[in-house]
mmCIF file of the C-alpha atoms, coordinates in Angstrom:
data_MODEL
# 
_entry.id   MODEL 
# 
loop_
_atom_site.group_PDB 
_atom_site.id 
_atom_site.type_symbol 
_atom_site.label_atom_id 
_atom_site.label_alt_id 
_atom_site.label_comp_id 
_atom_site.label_asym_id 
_atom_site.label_entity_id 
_atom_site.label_seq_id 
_atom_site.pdbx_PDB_ins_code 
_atom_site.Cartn_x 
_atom_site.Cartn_y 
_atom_site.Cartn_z 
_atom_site.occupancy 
_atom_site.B_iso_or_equiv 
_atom_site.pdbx_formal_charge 
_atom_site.auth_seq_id 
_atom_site.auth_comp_id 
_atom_site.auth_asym_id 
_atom_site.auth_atom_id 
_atom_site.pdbx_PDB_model_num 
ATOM 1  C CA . UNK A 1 1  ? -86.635  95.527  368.795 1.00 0.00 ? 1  UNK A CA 1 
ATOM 2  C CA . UNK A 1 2  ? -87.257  91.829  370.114 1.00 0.00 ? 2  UNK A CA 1 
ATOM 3  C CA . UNK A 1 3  ? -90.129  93.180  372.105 1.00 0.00 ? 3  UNK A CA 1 
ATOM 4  C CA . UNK A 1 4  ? -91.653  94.616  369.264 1.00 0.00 ? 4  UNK A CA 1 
ATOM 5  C CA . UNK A 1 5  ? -91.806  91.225  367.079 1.00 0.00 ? 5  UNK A CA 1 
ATOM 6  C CA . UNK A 1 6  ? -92.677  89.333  370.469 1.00 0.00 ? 6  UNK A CA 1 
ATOM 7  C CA . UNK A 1 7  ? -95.843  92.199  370.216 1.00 0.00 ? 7  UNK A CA 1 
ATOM 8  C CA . UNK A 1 8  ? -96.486  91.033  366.957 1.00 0.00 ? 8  UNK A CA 1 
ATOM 9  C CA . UNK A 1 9  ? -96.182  87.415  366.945 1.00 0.00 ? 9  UNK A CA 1 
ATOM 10 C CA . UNK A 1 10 ? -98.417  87.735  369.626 1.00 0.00 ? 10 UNK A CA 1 
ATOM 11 C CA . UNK A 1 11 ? -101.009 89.526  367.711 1.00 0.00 ? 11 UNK A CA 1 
ATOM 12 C CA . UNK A 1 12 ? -100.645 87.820  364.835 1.00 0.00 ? 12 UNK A CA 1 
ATOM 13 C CA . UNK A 1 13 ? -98.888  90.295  362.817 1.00 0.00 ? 13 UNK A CA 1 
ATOM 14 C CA . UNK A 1 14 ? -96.908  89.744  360.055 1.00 0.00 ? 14 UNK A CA 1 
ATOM 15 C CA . UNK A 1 15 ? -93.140  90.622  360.511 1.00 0.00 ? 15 UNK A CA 1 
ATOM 16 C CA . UNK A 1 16 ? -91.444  92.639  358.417 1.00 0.00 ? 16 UNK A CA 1 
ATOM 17 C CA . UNK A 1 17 ? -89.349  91.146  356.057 1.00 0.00 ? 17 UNK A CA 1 
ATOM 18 C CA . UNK A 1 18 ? -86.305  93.365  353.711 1.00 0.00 ? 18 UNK A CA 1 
ATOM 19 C CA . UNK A 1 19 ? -87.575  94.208  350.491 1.00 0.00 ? 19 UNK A CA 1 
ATOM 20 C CA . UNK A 1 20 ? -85.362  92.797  347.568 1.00 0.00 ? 20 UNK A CA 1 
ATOM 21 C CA . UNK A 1 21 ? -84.090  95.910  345.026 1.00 0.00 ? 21 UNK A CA 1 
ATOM 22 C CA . UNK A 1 22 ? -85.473  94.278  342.438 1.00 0.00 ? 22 UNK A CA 1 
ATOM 23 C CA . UNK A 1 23 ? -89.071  94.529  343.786 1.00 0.00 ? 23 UNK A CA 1 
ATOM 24 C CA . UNK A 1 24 ? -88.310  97.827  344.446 1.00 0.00 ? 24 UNK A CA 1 
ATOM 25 C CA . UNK A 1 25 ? -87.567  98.519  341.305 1.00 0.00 ? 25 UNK A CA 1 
ATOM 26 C CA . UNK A 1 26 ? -90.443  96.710  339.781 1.00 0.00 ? 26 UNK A CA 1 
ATOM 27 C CA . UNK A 1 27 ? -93.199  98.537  342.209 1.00 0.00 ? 27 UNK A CA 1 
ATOM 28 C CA . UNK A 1 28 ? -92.176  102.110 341.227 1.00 0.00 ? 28 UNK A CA 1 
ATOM 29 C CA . UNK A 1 29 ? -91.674  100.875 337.245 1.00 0.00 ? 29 UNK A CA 1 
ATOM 30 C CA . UNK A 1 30 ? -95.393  99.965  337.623 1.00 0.00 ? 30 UNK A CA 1 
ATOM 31 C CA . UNK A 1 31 ? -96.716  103.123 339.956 1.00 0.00 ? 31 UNK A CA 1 
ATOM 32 C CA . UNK A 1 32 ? -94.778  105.654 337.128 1.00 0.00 ? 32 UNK A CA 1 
ATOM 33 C CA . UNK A 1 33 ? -96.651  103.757 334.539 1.00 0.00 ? 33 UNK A CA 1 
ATOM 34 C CA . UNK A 1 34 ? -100.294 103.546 335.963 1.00 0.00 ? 34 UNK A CA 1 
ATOM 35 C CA . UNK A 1 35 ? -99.535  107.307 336.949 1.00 0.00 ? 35 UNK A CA 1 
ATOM 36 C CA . UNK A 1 36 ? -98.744  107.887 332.612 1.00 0.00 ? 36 UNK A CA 1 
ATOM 37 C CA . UNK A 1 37 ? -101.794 105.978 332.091 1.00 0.00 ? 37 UNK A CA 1 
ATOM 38 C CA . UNK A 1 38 ? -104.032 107.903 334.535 1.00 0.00 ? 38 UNK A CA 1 
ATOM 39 C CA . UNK A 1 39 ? -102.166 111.081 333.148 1.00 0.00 ? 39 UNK A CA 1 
ATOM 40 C CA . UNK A 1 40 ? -103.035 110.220 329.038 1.00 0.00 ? 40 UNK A CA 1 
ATOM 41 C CA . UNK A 1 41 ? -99.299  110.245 328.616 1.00 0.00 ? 41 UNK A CA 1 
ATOM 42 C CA . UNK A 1 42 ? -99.585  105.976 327.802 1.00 0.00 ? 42 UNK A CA 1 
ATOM 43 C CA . UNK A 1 43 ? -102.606 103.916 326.448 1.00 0.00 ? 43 UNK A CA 1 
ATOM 44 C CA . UNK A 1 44 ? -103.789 100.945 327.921 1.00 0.00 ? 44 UNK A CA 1 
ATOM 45 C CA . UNK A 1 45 ? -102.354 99.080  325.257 1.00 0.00 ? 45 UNK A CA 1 
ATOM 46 C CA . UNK A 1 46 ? -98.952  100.140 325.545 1.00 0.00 ? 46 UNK A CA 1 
ATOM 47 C CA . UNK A 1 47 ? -98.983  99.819  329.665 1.00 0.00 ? 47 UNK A CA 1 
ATOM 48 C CA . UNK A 1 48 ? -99.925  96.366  328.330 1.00 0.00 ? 48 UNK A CA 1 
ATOM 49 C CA . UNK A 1 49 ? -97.046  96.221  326.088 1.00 0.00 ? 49 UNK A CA 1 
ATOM 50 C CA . UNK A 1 50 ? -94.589  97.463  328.644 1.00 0.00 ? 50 UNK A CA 1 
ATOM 51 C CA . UNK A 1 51 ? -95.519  94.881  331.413 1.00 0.00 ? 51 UNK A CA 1 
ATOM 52 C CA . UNK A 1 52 ? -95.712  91.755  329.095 1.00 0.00 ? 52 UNK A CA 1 
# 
């Protein structure tokens, strides 16, 4: 494991940081809505609506 981020700090990769839950949450809230809008199931309007 400390090989692997020596590997990437060496070629300028970023390392991987934990996601919080709550940006979790957030990222599949807004793929499940652009998926209803791409589907016809929301408007654009109320995607709008939903996000703020």
């Amino acid at each position: 494991m400390v090989e692997t981020e020596v590997y990437r700090v060496r070629n300028g990769e970023p390392s991987i940081k934990p996601k919080k839950k709550s940006t979790e949450r957030y990222q599949r809230r807004l793929k499940t809505l652009c998926e209803q809008v791409a589907n016809g199931e929301k408007s654009v309007s109320q995607f709008l609506n939903v996000v703020g």
